[in-house]
MIVOBA-701235 format. One record per residue: residue number from 1; x, y, z of N, C-alpha, C, CB in turn. Coordinates in steps of 0.1 Angstrom, whole numbers, m for minus. Glycine has a CB too. Layout:
N
  num    n_x    n_y    n_z   ca_x   ca_y   ca_z    c_x    c_y    c_z   cb_x   cb_y   cb_z
  NUM      X      Y      Z      X      Y      Z      X      Y      Z      X      Y      Z
...
***
This chain:
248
  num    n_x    n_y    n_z   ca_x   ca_y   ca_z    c_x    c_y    c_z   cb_x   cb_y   cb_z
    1    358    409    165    355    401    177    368    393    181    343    392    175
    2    371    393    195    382    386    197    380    371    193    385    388    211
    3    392    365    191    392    346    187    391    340    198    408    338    180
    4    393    340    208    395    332    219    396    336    232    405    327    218
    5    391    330    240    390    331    255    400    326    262    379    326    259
    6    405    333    271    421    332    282    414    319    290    425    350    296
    7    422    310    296    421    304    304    415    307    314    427    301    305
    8    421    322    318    415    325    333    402    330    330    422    337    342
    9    394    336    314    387    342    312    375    329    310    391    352    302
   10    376    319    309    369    304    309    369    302    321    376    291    300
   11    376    304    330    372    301    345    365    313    349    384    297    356
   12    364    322    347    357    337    355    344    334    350    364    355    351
   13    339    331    335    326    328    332    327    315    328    320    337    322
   14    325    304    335    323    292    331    309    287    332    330    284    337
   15    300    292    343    285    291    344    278    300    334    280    295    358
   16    287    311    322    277    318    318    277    309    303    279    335    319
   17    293    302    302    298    295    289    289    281    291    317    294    288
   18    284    276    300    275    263    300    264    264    295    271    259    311
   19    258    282    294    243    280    289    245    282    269    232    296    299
   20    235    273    267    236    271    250    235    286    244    222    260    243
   21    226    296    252    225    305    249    237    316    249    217    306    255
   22    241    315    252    257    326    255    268    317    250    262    330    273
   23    274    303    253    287    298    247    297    305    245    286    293    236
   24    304    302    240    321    308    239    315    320    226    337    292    231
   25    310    316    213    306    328    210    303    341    214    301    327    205
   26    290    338    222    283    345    233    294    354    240    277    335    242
   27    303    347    247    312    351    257    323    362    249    319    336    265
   28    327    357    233    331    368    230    325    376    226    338    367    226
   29    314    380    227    309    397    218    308    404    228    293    399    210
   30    305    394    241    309    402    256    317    409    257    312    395    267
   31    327    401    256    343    406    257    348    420    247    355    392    251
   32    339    418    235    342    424    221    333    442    222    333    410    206
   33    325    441    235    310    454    230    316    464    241    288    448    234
   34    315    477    239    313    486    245    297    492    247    322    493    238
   35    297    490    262    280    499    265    286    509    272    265    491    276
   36    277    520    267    276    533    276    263    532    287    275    547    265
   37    264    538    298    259    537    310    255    555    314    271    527    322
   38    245    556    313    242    571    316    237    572    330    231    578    306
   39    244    577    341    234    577    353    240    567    362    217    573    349
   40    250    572    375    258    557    379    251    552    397    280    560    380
   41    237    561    394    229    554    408    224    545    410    220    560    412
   42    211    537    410    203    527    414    200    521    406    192    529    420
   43    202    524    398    198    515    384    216    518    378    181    524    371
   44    218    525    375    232    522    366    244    514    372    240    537    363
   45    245    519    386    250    514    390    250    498    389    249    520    398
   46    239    493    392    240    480    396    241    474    382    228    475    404
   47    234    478    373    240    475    357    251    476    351    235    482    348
   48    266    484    356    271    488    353    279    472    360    272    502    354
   49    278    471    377    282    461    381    274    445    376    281    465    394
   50    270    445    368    264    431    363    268    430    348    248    428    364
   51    272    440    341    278    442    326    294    436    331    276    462    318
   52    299    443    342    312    435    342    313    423    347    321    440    349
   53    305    420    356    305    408    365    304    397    347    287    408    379
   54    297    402    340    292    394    332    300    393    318    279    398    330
   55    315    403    320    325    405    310    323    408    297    332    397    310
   56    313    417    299    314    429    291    330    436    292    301    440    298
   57    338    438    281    348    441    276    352    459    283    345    437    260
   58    344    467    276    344    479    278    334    485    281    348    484    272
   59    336    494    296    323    500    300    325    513    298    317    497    315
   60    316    526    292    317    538    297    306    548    306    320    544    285
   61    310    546    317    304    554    327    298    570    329    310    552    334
   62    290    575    329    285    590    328    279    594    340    274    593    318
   63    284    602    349    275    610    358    283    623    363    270    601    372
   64    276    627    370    282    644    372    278    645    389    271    659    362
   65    277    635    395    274    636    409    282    626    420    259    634    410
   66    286    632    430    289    630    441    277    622    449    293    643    447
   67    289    613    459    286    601    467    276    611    477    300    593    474
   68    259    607    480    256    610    493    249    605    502    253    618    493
   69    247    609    516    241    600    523    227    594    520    242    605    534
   70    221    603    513    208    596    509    209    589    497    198    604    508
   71    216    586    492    219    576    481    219    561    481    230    577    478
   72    225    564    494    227    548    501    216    535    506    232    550    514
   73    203    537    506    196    531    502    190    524    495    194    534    502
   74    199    524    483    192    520    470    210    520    458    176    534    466
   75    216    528    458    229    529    452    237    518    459    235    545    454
   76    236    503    457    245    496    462    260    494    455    238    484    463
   77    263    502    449    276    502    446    282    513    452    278    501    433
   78    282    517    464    286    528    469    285    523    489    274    542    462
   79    293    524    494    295    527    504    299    538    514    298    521    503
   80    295    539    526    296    552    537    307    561    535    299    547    552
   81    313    548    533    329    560    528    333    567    517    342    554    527
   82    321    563    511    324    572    497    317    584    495    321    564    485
   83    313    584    505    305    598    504    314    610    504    295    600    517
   84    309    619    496    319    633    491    327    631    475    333    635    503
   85    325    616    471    337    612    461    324    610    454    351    598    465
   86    333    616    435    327    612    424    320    597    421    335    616    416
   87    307    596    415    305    587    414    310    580    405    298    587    415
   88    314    587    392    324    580    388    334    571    392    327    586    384
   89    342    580    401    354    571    409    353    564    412    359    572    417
   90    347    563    424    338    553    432    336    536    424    323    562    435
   91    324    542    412    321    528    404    331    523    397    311    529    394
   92    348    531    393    356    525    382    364    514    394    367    538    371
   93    362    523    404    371    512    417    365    498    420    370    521    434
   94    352    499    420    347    494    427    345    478    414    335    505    434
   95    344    488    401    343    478    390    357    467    386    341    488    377
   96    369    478    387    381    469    387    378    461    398    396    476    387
   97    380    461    408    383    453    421    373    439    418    379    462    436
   98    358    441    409    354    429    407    360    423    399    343    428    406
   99    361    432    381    369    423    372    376    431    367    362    416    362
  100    391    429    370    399    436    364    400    433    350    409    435    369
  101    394    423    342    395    430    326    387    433    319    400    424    317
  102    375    441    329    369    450    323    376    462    322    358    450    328
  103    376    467    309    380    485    307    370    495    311    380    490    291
  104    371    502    323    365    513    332    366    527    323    375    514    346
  105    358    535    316    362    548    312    347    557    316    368    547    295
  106    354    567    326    348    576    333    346    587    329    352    578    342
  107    328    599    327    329    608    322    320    616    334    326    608    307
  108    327    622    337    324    637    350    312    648    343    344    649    353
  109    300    642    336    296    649    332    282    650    329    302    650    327
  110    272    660    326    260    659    325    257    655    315    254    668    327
  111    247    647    311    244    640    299    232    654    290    235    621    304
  112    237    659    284    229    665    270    235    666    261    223    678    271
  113    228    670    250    232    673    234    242    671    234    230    685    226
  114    252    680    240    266    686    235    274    676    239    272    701    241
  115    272    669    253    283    658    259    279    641    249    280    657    280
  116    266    642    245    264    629    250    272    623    234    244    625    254
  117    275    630    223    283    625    215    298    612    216    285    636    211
  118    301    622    227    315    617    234    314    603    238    319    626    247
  119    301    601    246    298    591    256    291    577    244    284    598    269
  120    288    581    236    281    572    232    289    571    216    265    576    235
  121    303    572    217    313    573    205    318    556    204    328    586    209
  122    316    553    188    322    538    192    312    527    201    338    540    202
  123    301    530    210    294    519    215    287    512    210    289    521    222
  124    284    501    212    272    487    209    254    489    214    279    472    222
  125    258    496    225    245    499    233    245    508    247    240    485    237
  126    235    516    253    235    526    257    221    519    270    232    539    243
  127    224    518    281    218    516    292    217    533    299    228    503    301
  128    200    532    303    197    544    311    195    536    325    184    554    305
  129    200    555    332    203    550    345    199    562    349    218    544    348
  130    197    576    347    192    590    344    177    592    354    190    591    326
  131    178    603    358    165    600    364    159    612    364    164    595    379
  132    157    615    350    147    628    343    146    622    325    158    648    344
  133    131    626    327    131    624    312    136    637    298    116    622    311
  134    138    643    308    151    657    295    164    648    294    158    679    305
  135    169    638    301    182    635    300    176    618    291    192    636    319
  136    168    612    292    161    602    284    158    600    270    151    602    287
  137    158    617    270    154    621    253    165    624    249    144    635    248
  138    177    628    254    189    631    246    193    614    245    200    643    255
  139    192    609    252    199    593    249    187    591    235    197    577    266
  140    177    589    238    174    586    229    173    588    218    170    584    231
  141    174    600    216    179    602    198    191    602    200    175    618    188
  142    204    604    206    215    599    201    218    584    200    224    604    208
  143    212    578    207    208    558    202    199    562    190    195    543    216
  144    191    567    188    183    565    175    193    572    158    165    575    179
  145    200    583    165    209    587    159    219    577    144    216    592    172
  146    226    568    161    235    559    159    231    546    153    241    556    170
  147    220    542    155    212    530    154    219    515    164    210    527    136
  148    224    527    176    223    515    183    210    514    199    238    515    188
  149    210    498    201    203    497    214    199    509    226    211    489    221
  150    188    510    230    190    520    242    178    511    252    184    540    237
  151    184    508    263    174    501    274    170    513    285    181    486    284
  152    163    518    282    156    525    291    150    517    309    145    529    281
  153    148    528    317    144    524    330    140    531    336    150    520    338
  154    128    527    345    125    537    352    120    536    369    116    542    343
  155    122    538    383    116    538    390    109    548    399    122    531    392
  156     97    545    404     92    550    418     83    543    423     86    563    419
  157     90    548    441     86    541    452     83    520    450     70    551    454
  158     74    514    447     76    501    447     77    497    431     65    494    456
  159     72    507    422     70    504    411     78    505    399     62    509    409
  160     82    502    386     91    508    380     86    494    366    108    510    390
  161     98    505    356     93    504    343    108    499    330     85    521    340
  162    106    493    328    119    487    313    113    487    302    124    469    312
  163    122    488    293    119    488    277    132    492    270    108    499    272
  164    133    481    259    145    481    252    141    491    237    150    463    250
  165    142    498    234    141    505    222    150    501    211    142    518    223
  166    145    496    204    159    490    191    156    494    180    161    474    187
  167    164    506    175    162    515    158    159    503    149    179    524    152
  168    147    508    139    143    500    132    135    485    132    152    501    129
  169    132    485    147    126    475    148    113    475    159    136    465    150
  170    116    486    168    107    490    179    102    505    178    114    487    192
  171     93    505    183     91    522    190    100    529    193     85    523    204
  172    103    541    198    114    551    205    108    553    221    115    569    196
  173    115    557    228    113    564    240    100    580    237    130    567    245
  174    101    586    227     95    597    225     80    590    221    104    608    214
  175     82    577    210     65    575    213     59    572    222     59    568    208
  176     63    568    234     60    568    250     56    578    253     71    567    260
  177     66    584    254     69    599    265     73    609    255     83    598    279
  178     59    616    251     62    625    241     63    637    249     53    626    228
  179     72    647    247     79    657    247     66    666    247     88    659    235
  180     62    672    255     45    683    256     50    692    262     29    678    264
  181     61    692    267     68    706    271     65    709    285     63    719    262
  182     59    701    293     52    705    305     66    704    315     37    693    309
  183     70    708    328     76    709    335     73    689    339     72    723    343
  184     90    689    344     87    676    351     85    669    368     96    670    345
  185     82    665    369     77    665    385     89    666    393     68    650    389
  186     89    668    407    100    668    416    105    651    419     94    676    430
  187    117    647    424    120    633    424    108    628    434    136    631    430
  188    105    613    431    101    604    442    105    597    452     96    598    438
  189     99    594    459    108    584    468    110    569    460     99    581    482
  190    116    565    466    120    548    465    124    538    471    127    546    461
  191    121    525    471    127    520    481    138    508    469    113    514    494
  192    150    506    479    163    502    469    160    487    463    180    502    477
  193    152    481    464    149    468    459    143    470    449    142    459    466
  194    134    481    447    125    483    432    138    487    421    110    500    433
  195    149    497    425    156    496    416    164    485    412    160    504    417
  196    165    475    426    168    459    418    166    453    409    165    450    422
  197    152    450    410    147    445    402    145    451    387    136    443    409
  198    142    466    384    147    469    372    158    469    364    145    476    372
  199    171    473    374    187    471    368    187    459    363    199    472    378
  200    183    448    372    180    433    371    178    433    355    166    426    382
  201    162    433    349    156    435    338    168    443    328    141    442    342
  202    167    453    329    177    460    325    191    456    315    180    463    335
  203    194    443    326    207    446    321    209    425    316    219    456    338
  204    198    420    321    198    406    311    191    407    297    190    394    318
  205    180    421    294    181    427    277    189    435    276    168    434    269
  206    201    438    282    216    439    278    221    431    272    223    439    288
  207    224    423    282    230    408    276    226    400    266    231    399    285
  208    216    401    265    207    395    250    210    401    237    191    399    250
  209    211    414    242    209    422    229    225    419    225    204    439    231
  210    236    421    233    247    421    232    254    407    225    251    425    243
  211    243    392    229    244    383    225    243    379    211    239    378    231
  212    231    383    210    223    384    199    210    377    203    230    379    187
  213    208    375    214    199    364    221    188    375    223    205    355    237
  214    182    385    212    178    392    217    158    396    213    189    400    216
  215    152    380    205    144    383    200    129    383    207    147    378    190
  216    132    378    217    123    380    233    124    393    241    128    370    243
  217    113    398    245    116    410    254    118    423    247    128    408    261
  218    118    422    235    120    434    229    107    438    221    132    434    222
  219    106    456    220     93    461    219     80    464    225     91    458    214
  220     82    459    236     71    466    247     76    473    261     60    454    251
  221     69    477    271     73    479    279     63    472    293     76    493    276
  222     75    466    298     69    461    313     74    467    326     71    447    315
  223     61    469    329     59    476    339     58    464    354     45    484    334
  224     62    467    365     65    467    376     54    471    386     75    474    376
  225     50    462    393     43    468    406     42    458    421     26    471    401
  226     59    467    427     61    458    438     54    455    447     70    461    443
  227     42    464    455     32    458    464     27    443    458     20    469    464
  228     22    443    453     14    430    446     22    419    439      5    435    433
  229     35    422    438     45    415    428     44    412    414     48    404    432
  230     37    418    408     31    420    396     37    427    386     20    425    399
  231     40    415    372     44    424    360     34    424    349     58    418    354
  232     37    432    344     26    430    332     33    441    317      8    439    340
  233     32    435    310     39    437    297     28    449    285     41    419    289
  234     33    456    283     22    465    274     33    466    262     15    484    281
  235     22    467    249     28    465    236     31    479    232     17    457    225
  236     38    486    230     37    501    221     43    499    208     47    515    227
  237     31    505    202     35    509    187     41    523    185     23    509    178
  238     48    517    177     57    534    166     47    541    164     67    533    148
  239     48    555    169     43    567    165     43    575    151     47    573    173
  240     33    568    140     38    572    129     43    590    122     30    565    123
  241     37    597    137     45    614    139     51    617    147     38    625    141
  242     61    610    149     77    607    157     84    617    152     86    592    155
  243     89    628    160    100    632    156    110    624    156    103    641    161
  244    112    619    160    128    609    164    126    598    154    130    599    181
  245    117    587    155    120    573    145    111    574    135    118    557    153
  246     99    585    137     89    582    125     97    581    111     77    596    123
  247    109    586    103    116    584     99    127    572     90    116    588    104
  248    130    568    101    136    553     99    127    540    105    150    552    107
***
């Protein structure tokens, strides 16, 4: 972990170094963690931009898709003009220009089995941003793999869903959403504030976890329901015929 914080790096987070909860310790494991980010739309995106905002040290970014007009809705790290351009690109630009000492490393690529080793080599924790559950399950056994963090997310239309999965101490994603082989539905609609509010969730049991501030919020999953403004928290237990964590 780094010793010390730069001057300029005490003025860029000085409101985050006030809270007892984060401090200069805090501030360096920030500086010190690599998260991988799977998925750099409505949710990754904006996580990706609050992991740096929040100096996170090293980010590694994953997607395989181009800027488009219907994106824009809800992908606020993307602008008109970026349409046609990787999303990758787009977010490493857009990430330096907020903090240049975050480390930007970009992968042009589909998240399964074969890639996701690469992506998730050397990290602290693993933020979904993905919007199929075949690309959900590969994160998650490669976090369950590694035994690191995986914050899962999920949205449609006003509603949407968080949960931090922590090897060895929580459920998996598969005791959720077990694998029954069935085909998965066509995309939903959305409207771009529901994925606010989840990146939001998202990405402060990021920062927790990364803190170590992380013994709240973890092990269930809360659920979202933006008509009504309504959260509500459900407990899941480990599936003790888990392929994935029944095990460890």
């Amino acid at each position: 972990m780094p010793e010390t914080l730069s001057p300029d790096e005490k003025d860029r987070y000085r409101r985050q170094l006030q809270m007892p909860e984060i401090g200069e310790d805090g501030q360096r494991r920030l500086k010190a963690a690599t998260v991988a980010i799977a998925g750099i739309g409505g949710l990754g995106g904006l996580c990706a931009y609050y992991m740096a905002a929040a100096g996170v040290g090293h980010l590694r970014l994953a997607d395989m898709d181009q800027v488009a007009i219907h994106n824009l809705n809800r992908q606020l790290l993307y602008a008109s003009g970026d349409i046609g351009r990787a999303k990758t690109v787009c977010a490493r630009d857009r990430l330096k220009a907020l903090n240049p000492l975050c480390r930007t490393e970009t992968f042009q690529m589909r998240v399964d089995d074969e890639s996701v080793a690469a992506l998730l080599e050397g990290c602290d924790l693993v933020i979904d941003g993905t919007d199929n559950l075949t690309s959900r399950r590969v994160l998650n056994r490669a976090a369950w793999k590694r035994r690191i963090p995986f914050i899962y997310g999920g949205v449609n239309g006003f509603n949407g869903m968080m949960a931090a999965f922590i090897p060895g101490r929580t459920a998996c994603l598969e005791c959720v959403f077990p694998d029954t082989g069935a085909p998965e539905p066509p995309p939903s609609g959305i409207i771009g504030p529901t994925a606010g509010v989840i990146a939001a969730l998202q990405s402060i049991q990021a920062l927790k976890q990364l803190t170590l501030q992380d013994s709240a919020g973890s092990g269930g999953l809360i659920h979202f329901r933006g008509l009504d403004l309504r959260f509500k928290k459900i407990t899941v237990d480990r599936d003790p015929a888990c392929r994935v964590c029944s095990s460890t």
